[in-house]
N, CA, C and O atoms as a Tripos MOL2 file, in Angstrom:
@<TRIPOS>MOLECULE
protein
  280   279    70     0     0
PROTEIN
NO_CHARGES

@<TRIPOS>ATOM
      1 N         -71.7640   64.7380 -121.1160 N.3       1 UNK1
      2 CA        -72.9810   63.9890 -121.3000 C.3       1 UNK1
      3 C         -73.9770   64.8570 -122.0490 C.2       1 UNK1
      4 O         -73.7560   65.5010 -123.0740 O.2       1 UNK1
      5 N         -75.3320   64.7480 -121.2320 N.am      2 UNK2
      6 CA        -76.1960   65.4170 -122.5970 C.3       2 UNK2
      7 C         -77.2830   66.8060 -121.5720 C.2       2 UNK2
      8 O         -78.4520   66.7070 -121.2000 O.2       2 UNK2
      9 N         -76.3080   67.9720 -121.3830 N.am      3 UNK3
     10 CA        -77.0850   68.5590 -120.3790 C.3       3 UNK3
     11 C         -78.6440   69.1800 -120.9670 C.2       3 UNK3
     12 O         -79.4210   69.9870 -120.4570 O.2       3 UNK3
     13 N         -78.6790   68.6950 -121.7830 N.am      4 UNK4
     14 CA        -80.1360   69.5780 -122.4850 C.3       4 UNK4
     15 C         -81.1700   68.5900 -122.8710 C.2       4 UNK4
     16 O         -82.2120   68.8970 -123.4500 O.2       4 UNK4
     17 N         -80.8120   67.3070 -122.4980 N.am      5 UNK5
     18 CA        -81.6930   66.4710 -123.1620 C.3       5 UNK5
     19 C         -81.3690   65.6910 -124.1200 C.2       5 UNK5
     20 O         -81.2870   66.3630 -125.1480 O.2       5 UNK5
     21 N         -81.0560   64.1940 -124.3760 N.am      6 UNK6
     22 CA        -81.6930   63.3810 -125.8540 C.3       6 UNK6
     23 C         -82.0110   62.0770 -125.3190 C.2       6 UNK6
     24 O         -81.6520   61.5680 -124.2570 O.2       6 UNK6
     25 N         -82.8100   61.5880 -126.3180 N.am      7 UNK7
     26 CA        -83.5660   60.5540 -125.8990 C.3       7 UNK7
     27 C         -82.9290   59.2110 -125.3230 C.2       7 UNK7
     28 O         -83.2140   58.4460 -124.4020 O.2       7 UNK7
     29 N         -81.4450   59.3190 -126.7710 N.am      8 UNK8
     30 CA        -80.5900   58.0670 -126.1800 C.3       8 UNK8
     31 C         -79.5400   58.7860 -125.3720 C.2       8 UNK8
     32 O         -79.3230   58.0550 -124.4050 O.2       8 UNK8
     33 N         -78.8220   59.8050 -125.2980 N.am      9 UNK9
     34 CA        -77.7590   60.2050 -124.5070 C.3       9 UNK9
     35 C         -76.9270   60.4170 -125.5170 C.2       9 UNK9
     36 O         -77.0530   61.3910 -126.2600 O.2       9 UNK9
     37 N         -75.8790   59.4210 -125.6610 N.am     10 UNK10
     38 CA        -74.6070   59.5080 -126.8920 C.3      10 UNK10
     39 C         -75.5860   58.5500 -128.0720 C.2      10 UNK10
     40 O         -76.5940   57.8830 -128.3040 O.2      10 UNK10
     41 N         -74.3180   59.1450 -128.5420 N.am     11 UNK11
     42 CA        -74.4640   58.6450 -130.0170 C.3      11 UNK11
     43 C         -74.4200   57.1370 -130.2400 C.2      11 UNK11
     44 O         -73.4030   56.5000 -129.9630 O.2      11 UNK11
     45 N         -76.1530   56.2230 -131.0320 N.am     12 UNK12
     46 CA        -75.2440   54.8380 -130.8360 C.3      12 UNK12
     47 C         -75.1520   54.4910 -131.7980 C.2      12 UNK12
     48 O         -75.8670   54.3060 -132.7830 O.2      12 UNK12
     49 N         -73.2520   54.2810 -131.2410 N.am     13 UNK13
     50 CA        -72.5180   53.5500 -132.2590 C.3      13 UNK13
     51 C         -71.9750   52.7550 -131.3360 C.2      13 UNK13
     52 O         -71.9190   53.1290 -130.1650 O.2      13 UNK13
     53 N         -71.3570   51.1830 -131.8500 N.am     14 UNK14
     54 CA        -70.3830   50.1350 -131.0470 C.3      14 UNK14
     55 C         -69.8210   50.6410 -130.0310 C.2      14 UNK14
     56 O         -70.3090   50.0980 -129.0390 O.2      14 UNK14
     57 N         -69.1860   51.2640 -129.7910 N.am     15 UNK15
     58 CA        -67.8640   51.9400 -129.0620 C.3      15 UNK15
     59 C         -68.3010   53.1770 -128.2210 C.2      15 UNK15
     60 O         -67.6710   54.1960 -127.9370 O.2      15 UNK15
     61 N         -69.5010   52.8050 -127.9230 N.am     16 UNK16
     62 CA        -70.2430   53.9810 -126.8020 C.3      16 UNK16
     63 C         -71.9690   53.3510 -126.5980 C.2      16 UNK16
     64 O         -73.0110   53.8840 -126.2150 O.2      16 UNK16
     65 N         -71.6690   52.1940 -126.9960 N.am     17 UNK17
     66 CA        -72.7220   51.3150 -126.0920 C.3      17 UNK17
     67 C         -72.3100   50.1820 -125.1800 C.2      17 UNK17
     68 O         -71.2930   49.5010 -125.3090 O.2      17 UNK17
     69 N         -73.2370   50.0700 -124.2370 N.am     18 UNK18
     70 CA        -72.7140   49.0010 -123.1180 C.3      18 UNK18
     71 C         -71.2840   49.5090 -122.1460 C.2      18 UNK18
     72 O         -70.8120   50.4990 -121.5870 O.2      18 UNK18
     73 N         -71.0830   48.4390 -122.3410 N.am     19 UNK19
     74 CA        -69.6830   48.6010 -121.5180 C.3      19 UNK19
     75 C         -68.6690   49.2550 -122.2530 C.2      19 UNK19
     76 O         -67.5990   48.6470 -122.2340 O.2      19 UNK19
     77 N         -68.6780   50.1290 -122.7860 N.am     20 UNK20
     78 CA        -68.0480   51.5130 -123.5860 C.3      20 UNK20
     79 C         -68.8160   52.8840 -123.2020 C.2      20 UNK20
     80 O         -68.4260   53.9990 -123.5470 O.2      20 UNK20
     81 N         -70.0370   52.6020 -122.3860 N.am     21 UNK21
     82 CA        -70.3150   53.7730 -121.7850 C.3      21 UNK21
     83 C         -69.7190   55.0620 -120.6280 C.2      21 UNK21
     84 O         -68.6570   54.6070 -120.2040 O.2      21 UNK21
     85 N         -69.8690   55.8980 -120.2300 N.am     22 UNK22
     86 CA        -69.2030   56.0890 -118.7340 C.3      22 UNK22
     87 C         -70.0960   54.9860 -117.8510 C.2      22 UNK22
     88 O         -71.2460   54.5470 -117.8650 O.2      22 UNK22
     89 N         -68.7800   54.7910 -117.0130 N.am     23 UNK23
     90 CA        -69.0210   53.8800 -116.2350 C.3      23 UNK23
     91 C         -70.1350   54.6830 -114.8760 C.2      23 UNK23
     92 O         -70.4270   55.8790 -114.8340 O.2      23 UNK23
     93 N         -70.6410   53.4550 -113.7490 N.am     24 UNK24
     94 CA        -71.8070   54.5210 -112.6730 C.3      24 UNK24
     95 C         -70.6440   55.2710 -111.7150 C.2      24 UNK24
     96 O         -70.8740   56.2800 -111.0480 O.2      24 UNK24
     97 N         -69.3940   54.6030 -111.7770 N.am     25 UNK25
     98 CA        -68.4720   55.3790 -110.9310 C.3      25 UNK25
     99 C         -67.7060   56.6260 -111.4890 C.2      25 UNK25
    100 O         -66.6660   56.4190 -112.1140 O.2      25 UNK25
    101 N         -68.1830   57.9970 -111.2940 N.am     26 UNK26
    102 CA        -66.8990   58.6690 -112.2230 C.3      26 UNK26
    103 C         -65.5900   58.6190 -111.7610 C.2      26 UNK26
    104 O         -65.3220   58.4330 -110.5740 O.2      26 UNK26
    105 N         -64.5980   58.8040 -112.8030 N.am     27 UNK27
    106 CA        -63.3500   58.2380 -112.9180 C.3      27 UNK27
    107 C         -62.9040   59.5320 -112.8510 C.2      27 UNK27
    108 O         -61.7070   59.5670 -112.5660 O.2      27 UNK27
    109 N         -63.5550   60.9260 -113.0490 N.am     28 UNK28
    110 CA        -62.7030   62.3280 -112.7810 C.3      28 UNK28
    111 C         -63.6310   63.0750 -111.1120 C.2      28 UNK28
    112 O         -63.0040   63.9950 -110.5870 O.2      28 UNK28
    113 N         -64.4330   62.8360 -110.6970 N.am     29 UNK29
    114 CA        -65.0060   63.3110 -109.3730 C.3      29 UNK29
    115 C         -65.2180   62.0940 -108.3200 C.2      29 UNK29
    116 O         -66.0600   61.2160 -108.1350 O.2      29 UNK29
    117 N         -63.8630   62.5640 -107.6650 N.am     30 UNK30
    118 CA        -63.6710   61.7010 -106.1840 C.3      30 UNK30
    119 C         -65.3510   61.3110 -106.0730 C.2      30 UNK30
    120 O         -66.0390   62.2170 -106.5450 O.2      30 UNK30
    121 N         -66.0900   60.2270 -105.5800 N.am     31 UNK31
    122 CA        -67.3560   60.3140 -104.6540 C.3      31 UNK31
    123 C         -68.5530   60.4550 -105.6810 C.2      31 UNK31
    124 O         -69.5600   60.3610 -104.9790 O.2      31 UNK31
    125 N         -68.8530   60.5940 -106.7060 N.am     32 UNK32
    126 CA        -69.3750   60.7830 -107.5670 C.3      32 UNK32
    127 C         -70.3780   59.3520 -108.3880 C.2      32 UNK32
    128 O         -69.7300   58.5920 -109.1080 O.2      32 UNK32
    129 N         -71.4890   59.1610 -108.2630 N.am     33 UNK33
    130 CA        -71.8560   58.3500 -108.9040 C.3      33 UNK33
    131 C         -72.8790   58.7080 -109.7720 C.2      33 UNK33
    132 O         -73.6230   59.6670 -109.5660 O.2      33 UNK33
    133 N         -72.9800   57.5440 -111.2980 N.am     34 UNK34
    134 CA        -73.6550   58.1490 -112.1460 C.3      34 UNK34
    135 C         -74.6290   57.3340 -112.4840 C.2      34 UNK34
    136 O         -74.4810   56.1510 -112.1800 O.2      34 UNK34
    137 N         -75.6950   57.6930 -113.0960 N.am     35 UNK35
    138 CA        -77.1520   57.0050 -113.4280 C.3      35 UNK35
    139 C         -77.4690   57.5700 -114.6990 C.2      35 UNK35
    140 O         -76.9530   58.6250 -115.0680 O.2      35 UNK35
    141 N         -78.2470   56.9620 -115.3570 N.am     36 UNK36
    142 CA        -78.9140   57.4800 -116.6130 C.3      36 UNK36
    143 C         -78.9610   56.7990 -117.8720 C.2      36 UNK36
    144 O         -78.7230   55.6090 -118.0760 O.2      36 UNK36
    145 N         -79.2590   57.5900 -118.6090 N.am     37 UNK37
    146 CA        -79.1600   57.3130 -120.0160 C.3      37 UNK37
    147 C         -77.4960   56.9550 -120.9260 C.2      37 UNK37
    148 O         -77.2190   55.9940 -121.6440 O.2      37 UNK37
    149 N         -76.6870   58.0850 -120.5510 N.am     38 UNK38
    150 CA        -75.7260   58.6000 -120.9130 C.3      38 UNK38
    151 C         -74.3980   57.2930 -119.7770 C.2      38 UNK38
    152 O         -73.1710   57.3930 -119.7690 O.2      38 UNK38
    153 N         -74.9690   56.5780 -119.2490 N.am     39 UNK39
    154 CA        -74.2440   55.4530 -118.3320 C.3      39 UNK39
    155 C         -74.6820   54.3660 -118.4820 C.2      39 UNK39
    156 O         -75.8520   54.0490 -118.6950 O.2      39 UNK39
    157 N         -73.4800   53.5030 -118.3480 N.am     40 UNK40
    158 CA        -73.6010   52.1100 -118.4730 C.3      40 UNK40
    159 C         -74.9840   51.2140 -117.7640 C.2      40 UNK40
    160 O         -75.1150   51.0780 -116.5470 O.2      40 UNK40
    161 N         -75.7730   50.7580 -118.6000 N.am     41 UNK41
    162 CA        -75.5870   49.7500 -119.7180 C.3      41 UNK41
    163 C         -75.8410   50.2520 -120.4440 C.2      41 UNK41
    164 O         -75.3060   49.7840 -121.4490 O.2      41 UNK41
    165 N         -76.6860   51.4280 -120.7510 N.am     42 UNK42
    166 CA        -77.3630   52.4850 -122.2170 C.3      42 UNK42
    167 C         -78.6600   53.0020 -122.0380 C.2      42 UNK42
    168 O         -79.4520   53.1580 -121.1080 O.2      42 UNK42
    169 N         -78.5970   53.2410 -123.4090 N.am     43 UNK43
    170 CA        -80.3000   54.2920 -122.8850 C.3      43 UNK43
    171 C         -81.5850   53.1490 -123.5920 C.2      43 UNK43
    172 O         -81.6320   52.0930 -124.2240 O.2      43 UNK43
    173 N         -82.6940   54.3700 -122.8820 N.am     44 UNK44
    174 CA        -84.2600   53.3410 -123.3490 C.3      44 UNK44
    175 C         -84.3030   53.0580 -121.6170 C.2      44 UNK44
    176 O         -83.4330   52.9420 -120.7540 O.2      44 UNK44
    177 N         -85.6180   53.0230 -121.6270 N.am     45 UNK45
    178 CA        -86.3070   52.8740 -120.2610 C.3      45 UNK45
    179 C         -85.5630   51.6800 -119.5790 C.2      45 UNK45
    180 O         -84.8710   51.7350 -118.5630 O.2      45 UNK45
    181 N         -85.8610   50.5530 -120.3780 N.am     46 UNK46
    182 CA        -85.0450   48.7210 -119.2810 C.3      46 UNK46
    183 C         -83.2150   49.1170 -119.0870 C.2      46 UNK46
    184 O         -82.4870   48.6220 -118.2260 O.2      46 UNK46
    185 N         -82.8250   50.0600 -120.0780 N.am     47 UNK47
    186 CA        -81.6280   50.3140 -119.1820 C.3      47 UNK47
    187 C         -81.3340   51.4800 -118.5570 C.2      47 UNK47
    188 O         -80.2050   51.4800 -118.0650 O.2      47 UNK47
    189 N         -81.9550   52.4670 -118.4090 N.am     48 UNK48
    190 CA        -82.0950   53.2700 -117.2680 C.3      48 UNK48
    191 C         -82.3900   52.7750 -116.1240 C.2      48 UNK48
    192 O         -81.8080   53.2340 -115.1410 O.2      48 UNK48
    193 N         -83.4140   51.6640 -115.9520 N.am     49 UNK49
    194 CA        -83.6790   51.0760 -114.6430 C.3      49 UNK49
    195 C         -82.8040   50.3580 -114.2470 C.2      49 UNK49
    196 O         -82.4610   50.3410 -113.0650 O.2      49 UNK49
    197 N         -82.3020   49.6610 -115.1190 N.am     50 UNK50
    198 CA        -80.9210   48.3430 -115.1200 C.3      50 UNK50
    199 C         -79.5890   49.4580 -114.4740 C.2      50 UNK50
    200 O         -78.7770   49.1320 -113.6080 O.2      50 UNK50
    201 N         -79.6480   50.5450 -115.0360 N.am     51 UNK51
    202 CA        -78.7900   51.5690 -114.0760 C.3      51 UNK51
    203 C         -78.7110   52.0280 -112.9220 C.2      51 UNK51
    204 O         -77.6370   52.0200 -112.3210 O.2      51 UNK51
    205 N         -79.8290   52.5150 -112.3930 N.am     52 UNK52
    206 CA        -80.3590   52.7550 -111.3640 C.3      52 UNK52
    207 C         -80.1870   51.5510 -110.3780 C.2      52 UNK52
    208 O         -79.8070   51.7800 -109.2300 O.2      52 UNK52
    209 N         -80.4660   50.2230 -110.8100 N.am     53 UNK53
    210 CA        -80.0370   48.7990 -110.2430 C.3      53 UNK53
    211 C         -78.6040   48.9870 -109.8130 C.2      53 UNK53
    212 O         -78.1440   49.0540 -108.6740 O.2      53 UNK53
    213 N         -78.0410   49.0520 -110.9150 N.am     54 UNK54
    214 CA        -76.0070   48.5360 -110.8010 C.3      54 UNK54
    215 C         -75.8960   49.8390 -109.2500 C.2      54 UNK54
    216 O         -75.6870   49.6240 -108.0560 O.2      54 UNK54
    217 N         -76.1100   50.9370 -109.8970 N.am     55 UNK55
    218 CA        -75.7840   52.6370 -108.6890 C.3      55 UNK55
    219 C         -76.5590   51.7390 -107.5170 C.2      55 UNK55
    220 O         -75.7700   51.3480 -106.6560 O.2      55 UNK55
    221 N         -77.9690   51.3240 -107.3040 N.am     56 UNK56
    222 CA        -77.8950   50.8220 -106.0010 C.3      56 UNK56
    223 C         -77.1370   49.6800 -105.3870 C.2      56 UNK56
    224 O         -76.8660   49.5260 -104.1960 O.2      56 UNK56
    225 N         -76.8460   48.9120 -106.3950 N.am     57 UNK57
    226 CA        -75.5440   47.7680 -105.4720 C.3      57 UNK57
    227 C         -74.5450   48.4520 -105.2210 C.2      57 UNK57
    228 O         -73.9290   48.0720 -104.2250 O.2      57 UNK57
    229 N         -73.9850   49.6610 -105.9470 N.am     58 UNK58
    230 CA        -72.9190   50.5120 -105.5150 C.3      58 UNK58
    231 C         -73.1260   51.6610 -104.3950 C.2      58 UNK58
    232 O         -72.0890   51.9730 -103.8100 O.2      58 UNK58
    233 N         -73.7960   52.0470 -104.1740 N.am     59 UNK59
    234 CA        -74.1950   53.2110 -103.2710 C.3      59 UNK59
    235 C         -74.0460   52.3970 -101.6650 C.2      59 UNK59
    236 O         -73.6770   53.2070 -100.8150 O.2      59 UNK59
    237 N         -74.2850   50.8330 -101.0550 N.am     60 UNK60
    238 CA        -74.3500   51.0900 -100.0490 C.3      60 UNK60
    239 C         -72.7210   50.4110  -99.7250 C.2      60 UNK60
    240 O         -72.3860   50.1540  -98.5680 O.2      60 UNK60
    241 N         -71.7790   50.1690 -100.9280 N.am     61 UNK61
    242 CA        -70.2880   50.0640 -101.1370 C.3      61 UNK61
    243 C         -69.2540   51.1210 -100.9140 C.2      61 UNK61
    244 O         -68.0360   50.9850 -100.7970 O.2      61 UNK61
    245 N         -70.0270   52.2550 -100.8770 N.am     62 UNK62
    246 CA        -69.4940   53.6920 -101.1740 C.3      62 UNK62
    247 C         -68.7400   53.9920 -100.0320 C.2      62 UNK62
    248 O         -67.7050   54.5260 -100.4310 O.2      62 UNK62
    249 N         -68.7440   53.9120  -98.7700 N.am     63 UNK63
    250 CA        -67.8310   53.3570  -97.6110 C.3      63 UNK63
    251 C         -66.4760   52.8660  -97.8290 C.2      63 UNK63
    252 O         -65.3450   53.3290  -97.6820 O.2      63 UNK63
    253 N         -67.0500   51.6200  -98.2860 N.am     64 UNK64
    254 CA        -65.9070   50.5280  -98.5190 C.3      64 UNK64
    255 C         -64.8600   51.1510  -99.9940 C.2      64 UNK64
    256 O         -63.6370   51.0920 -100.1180 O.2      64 UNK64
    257 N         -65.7120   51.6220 -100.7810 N.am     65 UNK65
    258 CA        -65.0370   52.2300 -101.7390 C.3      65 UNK65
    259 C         -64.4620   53.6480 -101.6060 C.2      65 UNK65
    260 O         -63.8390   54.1260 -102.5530 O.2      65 UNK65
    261 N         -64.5600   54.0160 -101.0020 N.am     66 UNK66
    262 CA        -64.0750   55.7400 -100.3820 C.3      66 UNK66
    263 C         -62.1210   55.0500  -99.1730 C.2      66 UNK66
    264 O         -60.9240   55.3260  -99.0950 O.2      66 UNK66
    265 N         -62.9760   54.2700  -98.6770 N.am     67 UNK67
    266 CA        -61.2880   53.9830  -97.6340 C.3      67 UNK67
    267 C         -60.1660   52.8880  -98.9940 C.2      67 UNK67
    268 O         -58.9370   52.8170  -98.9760 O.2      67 UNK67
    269 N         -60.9030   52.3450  -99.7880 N.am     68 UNK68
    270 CA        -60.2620   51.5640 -100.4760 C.3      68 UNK68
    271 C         -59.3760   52.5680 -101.7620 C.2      68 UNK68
    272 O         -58.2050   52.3930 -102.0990 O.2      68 UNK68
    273 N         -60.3260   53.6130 -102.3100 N.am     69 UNK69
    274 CA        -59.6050   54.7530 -102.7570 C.3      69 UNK69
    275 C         -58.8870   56.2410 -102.4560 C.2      69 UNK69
    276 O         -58.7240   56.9740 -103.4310 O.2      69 UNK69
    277 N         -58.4630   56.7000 -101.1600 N.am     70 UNK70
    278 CA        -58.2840   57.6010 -100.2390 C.3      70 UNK70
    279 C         -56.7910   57.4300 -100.5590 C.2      70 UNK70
    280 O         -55.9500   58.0920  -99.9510 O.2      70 UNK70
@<TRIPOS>BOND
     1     1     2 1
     2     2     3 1
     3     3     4 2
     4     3     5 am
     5     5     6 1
     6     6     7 1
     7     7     8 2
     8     7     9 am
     9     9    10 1
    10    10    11 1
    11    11    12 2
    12    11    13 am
    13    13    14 1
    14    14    15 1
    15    15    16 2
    16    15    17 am
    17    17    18 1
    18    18    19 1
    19    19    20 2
    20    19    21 am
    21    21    22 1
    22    22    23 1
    23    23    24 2
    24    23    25 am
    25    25    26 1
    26    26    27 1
    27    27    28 2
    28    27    29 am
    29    29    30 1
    30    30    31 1
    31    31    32 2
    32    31    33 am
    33    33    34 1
    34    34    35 1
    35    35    36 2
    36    35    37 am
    37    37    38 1
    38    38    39 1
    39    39    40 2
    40    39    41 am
    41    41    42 1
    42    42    43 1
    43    43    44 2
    44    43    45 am
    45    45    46 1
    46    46    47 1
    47    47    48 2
    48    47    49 am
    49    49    50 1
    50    50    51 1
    51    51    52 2
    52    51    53 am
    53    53    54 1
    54    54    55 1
    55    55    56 2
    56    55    57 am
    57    57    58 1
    58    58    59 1
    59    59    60 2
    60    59    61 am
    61    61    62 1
    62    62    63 1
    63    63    64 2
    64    63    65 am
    65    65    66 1
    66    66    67 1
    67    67    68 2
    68    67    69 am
    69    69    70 1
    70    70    71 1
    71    71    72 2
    72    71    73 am
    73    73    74 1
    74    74    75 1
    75    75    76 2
    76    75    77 am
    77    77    78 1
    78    78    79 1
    79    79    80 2
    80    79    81 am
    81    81    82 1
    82    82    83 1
    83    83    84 2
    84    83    85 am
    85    85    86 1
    86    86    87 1
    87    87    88 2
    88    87    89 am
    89    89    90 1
    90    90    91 1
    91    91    92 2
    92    91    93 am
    93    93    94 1
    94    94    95 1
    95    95    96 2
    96    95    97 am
    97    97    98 1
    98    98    99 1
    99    99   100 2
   100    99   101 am
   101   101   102 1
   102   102   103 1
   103   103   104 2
   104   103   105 am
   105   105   106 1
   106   106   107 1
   107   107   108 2
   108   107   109 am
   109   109   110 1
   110   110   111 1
   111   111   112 2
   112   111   113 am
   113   113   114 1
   114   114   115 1
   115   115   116 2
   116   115   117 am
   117   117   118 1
   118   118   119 1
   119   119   120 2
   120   119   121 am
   121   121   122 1
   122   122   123 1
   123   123   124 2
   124   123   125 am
   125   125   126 1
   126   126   127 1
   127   127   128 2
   128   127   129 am
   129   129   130 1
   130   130   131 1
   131   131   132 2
   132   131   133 am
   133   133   134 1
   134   134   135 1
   135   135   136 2
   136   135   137 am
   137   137   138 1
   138   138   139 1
   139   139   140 2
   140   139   141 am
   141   141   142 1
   142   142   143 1
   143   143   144 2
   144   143   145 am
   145   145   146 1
   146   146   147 1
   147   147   148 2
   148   147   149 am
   149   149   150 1
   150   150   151 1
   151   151   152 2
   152   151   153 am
   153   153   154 1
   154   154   155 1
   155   155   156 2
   156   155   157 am
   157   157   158 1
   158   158   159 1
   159   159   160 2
   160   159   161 am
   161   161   162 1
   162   162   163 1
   163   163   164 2
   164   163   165 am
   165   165   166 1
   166   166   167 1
   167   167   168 2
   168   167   169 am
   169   169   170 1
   170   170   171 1
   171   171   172 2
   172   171   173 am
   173   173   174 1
   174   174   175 1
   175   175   176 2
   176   175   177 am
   177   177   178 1
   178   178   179 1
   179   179   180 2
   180   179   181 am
   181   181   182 1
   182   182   183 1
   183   183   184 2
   184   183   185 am
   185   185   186 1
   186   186   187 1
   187   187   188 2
   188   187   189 am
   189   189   190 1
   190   190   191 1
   191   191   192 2
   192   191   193 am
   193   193   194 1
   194   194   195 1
   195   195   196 2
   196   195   197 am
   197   197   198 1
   198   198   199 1
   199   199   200 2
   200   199   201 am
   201   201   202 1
   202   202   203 1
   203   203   204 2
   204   203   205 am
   205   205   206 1
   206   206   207 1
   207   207   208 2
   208   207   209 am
   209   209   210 1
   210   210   211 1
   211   211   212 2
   212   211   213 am
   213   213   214 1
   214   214   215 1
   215   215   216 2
   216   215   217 am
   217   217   218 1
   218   218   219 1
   219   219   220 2
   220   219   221 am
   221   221   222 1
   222   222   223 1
   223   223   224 2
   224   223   225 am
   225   225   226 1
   226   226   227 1
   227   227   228 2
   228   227   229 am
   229   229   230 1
   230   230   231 1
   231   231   232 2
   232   231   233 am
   233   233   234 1
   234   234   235 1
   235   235   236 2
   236   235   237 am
   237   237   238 1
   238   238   239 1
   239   239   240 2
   240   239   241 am
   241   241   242 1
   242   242   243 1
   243   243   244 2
   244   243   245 am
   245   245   246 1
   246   246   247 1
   247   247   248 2
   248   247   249 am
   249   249   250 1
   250   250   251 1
   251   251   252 2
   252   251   253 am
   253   253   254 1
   254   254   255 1
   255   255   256 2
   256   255   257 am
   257   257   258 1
   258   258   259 1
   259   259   260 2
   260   259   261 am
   261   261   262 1
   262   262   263 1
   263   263   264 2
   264   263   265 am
   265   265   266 1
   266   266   267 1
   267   267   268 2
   268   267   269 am
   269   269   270 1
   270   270   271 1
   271   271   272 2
   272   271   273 am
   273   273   274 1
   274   274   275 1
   275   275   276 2
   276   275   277 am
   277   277   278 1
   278   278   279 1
   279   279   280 2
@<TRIPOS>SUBSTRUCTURE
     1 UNK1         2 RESIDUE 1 A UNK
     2 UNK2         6 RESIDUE 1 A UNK
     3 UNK3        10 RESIDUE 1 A UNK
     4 UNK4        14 RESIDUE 1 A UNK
     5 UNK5        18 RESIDUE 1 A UNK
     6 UNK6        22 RESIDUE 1 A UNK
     7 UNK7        26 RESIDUE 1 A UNK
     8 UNK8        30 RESIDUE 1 A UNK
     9 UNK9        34 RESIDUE 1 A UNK
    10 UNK10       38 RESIDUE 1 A UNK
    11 UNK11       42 RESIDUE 1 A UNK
    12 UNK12       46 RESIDUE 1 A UNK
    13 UNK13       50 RESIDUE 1 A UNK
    14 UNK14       54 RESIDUE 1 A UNK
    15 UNK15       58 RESIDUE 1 A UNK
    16 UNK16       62 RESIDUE 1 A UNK
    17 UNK17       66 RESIDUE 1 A UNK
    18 UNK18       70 RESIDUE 1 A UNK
    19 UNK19       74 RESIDUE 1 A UNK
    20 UNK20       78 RESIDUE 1 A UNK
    21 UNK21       82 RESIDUE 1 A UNK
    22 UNK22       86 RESIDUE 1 A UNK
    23 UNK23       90 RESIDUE 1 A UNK
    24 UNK24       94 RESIDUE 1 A UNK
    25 UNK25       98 RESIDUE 1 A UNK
    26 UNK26      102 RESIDUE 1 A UNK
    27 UNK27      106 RESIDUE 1 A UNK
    28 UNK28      110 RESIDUE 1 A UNK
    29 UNK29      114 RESIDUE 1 A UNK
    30 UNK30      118 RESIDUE 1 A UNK
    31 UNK31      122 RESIDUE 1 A UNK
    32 UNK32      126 RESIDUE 1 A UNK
    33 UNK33      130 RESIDUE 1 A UNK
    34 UNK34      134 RESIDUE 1 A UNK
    35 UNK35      138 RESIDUE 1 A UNK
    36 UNK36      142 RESIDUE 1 A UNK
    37 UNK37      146 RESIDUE 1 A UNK
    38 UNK38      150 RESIDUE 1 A UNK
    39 UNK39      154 RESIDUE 1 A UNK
    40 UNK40      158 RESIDUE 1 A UNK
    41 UNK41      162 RESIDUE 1 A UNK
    42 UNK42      166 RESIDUE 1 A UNK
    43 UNK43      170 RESIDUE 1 A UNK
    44 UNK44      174 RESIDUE 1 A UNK
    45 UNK45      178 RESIDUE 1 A UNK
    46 UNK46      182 RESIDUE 1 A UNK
    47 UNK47      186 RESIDUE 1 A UNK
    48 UNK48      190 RESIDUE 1 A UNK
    49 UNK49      194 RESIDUE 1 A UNK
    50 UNK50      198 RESIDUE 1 A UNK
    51 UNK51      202 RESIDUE 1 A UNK
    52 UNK52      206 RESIDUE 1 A UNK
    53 UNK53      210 RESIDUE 1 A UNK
    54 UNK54      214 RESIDUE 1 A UNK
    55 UNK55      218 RESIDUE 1 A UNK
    56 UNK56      222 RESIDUE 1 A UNK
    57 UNK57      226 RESIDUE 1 A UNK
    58 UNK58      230 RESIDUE 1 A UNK
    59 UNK59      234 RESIDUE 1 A UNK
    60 UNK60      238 RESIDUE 1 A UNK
    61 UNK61      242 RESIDUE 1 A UNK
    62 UNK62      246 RESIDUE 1 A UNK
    63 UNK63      250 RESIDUE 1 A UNK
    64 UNK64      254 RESIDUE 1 A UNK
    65 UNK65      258 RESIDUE 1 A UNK
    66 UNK66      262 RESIDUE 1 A UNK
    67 UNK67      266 RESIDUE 1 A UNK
    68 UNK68      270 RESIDUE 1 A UNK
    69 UNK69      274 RESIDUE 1 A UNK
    70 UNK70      278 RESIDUE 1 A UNK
């Protein structure tokens, strides 16, 4: 991702916006959820918050999703 900072995160092009982003679940750290710029839906303030949204419908799943992936 972007450990130093940028305004949008990745680079936008087609194929790394939206639902081509990393997803809020990481797919390489068991337990791991992600927020930001650099995560789905994209960057700019309305989808950082729109992120922060999706991670809270997922966070109180994280239970159900931990015995469902074990």
């Amino acid at each position: 991702l972007s450990p130093h900072g940028a305004g949008f995160s990745l680079e936008p092009r087609i194929f790394q916006s939206a639902w081509f982003r990393p997803h809020n679940i990481s797919e390489e750290i068991h337990g791991l959820f992600l927020v930001g710029a650099g995560t789905h839906p994209g960057a700019g303030l309305p989808s950082v918050v729109t992120s922060s949204e999706v991670l809270n419908h997922l966070v109180p799943e994280a239970q159900h999703w931990k015995a469902y992936h074990d």
